[in-house]
C-alpha positions in Angstrom: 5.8 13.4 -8.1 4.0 11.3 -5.8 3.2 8.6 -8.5 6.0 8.6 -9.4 7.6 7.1 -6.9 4.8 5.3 -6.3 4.8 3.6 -10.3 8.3 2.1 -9.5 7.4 0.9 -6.3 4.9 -0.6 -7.7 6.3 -1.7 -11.3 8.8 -3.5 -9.7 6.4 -6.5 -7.8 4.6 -7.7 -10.4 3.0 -7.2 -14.4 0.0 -9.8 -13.6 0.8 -11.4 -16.5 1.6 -8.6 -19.2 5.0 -7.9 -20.6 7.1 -4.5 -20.2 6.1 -2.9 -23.4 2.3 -3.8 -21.7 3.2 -0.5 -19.8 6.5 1.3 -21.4 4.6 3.8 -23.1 2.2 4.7 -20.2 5.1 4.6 -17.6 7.1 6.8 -19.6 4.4 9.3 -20.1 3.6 9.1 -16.6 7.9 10.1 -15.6 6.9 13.1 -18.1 3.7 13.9 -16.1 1.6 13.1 -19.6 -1.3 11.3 -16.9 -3.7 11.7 -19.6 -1.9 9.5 -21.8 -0.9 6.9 -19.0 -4.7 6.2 -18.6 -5.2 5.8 -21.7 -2.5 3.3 -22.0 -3.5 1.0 -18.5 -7.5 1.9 -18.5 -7.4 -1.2 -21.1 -5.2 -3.4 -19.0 -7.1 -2.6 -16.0 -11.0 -3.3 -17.9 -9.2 -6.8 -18.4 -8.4 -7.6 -15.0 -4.5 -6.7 -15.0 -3.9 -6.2 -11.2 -0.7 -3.7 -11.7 -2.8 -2.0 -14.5 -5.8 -1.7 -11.3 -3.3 -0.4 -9.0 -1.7 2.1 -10.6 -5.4 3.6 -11.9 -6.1 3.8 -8.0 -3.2 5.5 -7.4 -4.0 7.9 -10.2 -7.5 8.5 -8.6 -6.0 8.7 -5.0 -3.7 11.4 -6.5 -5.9 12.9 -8.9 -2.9 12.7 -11.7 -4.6 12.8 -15.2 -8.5 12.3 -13.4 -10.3 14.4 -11.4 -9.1 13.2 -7.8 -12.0 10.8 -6.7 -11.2 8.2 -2.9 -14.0 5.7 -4.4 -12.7 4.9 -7.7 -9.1 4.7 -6.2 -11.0 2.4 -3.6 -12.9 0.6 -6.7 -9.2 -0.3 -8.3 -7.3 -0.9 -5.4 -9.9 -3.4 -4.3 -10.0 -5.3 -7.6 -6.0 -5.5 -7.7 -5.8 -6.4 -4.0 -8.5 -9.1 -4.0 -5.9 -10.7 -6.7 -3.0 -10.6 -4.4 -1.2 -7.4 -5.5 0.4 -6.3 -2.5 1.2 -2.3 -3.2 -2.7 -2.6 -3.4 -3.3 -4.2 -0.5 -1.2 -1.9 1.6 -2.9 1.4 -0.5 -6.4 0.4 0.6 -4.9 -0.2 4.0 -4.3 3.2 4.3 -8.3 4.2 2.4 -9.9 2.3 5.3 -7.3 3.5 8.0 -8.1 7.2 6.8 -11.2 7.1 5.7 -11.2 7.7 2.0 -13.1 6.6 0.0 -14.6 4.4 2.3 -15.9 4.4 5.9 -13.1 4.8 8.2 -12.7 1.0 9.4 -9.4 0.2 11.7 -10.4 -4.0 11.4 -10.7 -3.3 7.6 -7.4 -1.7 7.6 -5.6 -4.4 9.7 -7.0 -6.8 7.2 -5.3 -5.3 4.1 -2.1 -4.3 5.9 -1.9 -8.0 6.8 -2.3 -9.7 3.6 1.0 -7.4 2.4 2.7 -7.6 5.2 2.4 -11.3 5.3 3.8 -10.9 1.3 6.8 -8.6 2.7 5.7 -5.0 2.4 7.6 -3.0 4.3 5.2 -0.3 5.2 2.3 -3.2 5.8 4.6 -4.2 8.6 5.0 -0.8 9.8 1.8 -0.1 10.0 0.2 -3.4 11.0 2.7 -2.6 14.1 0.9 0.9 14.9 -2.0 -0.9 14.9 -1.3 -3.4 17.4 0.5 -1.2 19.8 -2.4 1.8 19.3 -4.9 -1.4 20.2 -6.8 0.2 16.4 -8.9 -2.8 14.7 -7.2 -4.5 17.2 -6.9 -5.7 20.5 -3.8 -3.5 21.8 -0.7 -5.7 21.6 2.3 -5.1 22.5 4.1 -8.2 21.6 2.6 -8.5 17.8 3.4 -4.5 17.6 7.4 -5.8 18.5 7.0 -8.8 15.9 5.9 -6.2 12.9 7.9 -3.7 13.9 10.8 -5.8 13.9 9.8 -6.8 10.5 9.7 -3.7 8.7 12.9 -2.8 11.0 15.0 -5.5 9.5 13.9 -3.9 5.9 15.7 -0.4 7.0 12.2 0.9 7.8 13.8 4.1 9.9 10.4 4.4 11.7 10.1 0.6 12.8 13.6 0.9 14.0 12.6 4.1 16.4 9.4 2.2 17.3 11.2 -0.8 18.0 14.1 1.1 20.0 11.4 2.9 22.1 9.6 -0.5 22.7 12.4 -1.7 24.1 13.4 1.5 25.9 10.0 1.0 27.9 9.9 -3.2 28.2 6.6 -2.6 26.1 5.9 -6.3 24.5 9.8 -7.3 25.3 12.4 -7.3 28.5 13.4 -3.8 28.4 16.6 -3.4 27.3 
């Protein structure tokens, strides 16, 4: 269920370069829960250096849908996708170095990743790129740059930003309470 969701978030930024049918018959199998079939469909687009092809392989690894569940290769794909601009894989290894999977828990690694999608839009970057700044985690507390990517994500209908924000302003925390 979880990738699945996640597979349309995904499908819907960008095909690095490959067409629909690229991925139609692994994303159908993957609606249908066939993950076996799914990685054999994107393992090939992902060898060559397709960065939706990389992301969604992570996913499969973080999730442990049609592979044994393994934090490093998720890591290993995410990486390779990210490091090519895809943001639903910057954000995902965001949240390996935030939580420590796959990878030494590291908060300035985190921030890093959440940036580079949040500077690209991603909702949840934002979101999360706001905890860190008002938590002070891989970064210097902030209460002002917690406001700014709070207000982000907020302005997307992120429901948490939008409490976070409220409460920020509640307190005076990084703006005149109001």
């Amino acid at each position: 269920k979880k990738i699945k969701i996640l597979i349309v978030t995904v499908f819907l930024t960008t095909f690095g370069g490959a067409t629909y049918a690229d991925y139609s018959d692994g994303l159908n199998a993957a609606i249908e829960g066939d993950y076996k079939t799914a990685l054999r469909e994107w393992q090939p687009l992902a060898d060559q250096g397709n960065a939706f092809a990389q992301t969604l392989l992570g996913l499969m690894y973080a999730n442990g849908e049609g592979v044994l569940k393994d934090d490093k290769q998720a890591v290993k794909w995410y990486h390779k996708a990210a490091d090519q601009g895809h943001t639903s894989a910057q954000y995902n290894l965001g949240l390996m170095y935030a939580n420590g999977e796959g990878v030494l828990k590291d908060d300035k690694q985190a921030v890093k990743w959440y940036r580079k999608a949040a500077d690209q839009g991603h909702t949840s970057a934002q979101y999360n790129l706001g905890v860190m700044y008002e938590k002070g985690r891989g970064v210097l507390k902030d209460d002002k740059q917690a406001v700014k990517w709070y207000q982000k994500a907020a302005d997307q209908g992120d429901a948490d930003a939008q409490y976070n924000l409220g409460v920020m302003y509640a307190n005076g925390e990084g703006v005149l309470k109001d």
